[in-house]
C-alpha positions, 0 to 999 in steps of 0.5 A: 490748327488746335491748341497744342497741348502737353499731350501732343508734345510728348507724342511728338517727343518720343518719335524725335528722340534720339541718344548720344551714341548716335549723335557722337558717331561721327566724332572719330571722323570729324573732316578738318578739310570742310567748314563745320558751319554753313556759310549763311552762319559765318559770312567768310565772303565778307571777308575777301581778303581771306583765301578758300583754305582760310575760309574754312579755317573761319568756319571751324573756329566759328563751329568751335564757338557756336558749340561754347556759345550754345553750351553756355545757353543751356546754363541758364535754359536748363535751370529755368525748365527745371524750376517750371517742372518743380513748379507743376509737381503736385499739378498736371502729370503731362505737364510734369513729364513733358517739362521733365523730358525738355530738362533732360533733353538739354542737359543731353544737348550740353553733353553733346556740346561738350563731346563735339568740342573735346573732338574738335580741341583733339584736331584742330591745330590750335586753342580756341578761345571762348567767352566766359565764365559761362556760369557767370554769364548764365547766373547773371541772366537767372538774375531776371524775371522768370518771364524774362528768362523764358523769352530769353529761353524762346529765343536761342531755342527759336533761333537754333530752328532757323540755323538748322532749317534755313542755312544748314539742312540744305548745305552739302558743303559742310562736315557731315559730323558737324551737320548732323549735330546740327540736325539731331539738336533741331530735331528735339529743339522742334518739340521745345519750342512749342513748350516754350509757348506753353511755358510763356503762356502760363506765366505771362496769365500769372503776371500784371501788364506792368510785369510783362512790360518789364520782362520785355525790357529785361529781355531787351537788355539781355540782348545788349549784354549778349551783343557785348559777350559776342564782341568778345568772342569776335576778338577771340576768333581772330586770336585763334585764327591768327594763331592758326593760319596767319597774322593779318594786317591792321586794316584786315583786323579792323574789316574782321571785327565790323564784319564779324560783329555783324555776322554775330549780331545776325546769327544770335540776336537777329534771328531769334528777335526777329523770329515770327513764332517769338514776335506772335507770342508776345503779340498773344501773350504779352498784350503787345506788340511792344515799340521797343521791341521793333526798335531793337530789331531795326537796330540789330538788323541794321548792325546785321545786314543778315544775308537772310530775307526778312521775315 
């Protein structure tokens, strides 16, 4: 296979495309008697005191999050495009359009967030709590190296890949609603990725080794931090789901916590770090690989115990 080029993007772009009214079609009918998450991205089994009903219930308080959560990444994602776009104004005018077409397209993504989680605040039978405020959390990530920022960037978008491919295309069980977001955001997200790579590409070529080593590091960092925003959104979930169904007992709520720290750690840090098409950009790009880099993934993998294979 070639080099991919700007010029196959937004080809690829305009056939993936797809508008809001038909990815909020479902919203009215939303089934609150189904998970909205697969189990490979909740891990409810861990928690065998739970009963079936209050697995589901588990299942709708983590879609709930998972909205916030990618909600809050645009944030930060849609900023950092749009200064990639600005960047190429006066340059090449495919580069321009595609990087254009990839910040509307997320900001699209973040309004679909938003519906889908107004739907759910509508018929869910309690406030979910989310970490926040997701301004503060995404200022803080700008704070970082551009190149920084774009690993960051690949990362929840490479990841979001793996939770539609790998645990939620092939799961009948789930709401139809909710699995068509799912798809519909992995279907744009498909054609990101590979601007993420030109992106990473162009501005690593722009940087000294001790600045790509840096970035990686940064990167690193926002890891940790992320890890602590998710411990939070752990303990928030439990709020919500005891408000919703019942209190557990201590010992419940200590096995909820390590466990659902792990399933966290494992949907948004392990899959993304550990993504072969992140770790080949680096390997391309950055002049690595880097040993902190396979530090932290033995770290997080090991915190995770992903019930996903290793790539």
């Amino acid at each position: 296979m070639g080099e991919d080029s700007y010029a196959a993007i937004l080809d690829d772009a305009e056939r993936a495309r797809w508008s809001l009214a038909e990815a909020t079609a479902r919203l009215a009918d939303l089934d609150f008697e189904l998970p909205f998450l697969p189990e490979a991205l909740v891990h409810g089994e861990r928690l065998p005191f739970l009963t079936a009903r209050e697995r589901v219930v588990l299942s709708q308080i983590r879609g709930h999050a998972y909205l916030r959560i990618f909600a809050l990444a645009k944030k930060f994602i849609l900023p950092f495009v749009m200064t990639q776009a600005a960047n190429c104004l006066y340059g090449d005018s495919e580069e321009l359009l595609a990087l254009m077409g990839f910040g509307q397209e997320e900001a699209k993504h973040a309004t679909l967030f938003d519906r889908f989680s107004t739907a759910f605040g509508r018929g869910f039978d309690t406030v979910c709590e989310v970490v926040g405020p997701a301004e503060d959390i995404a200022a803080k990530v700008l704070l970082n190296h551009k190149l920084a920022v774009g690993l960051a960037v690949a990362h929840f978008e490479l990841m979001s890949q793996s939770h539609y491919v790998r645990a939620a295309r092939s799961d009948a069980t789930i709401d139809q609603g909710f699995q068509e977001l799912l798809r519909l955001h992995w279907r744009e997200e498909c054609q990101h990725v590979r601007l993420d790579a030109l992106i990473l590409k162009r501005l690593a070529a722009q940087c000294s080794p001790y600045e790509r080593e840096r970035a990686v590091q940064q990167y690193l960092d926002l890891l940790d931090d992320l890890a602590g925003v998710l411990r939070d959104q752990v303990d928030l979930d439990l709020e919500a789901f005891e408000r919703s169904a019942r209190p557990l007992t201590d010992g419940e709520r200590e096995t909820w916590r390590h466990e659902q720290a792990r399933s966290y750690d494992d949907v948004y840090i392990r899959q993304g770090l550990d993504h072969a098409v992140f770790r080949s950009t680096i390997a391309a790009h950055f002049g690595g690989p880097f040993a902190a880099l396979d530090e932290a993934a033995r770290r997080f993998a090991s915190s995770a115990a992903s019930v996903f294979p290793s790539r």
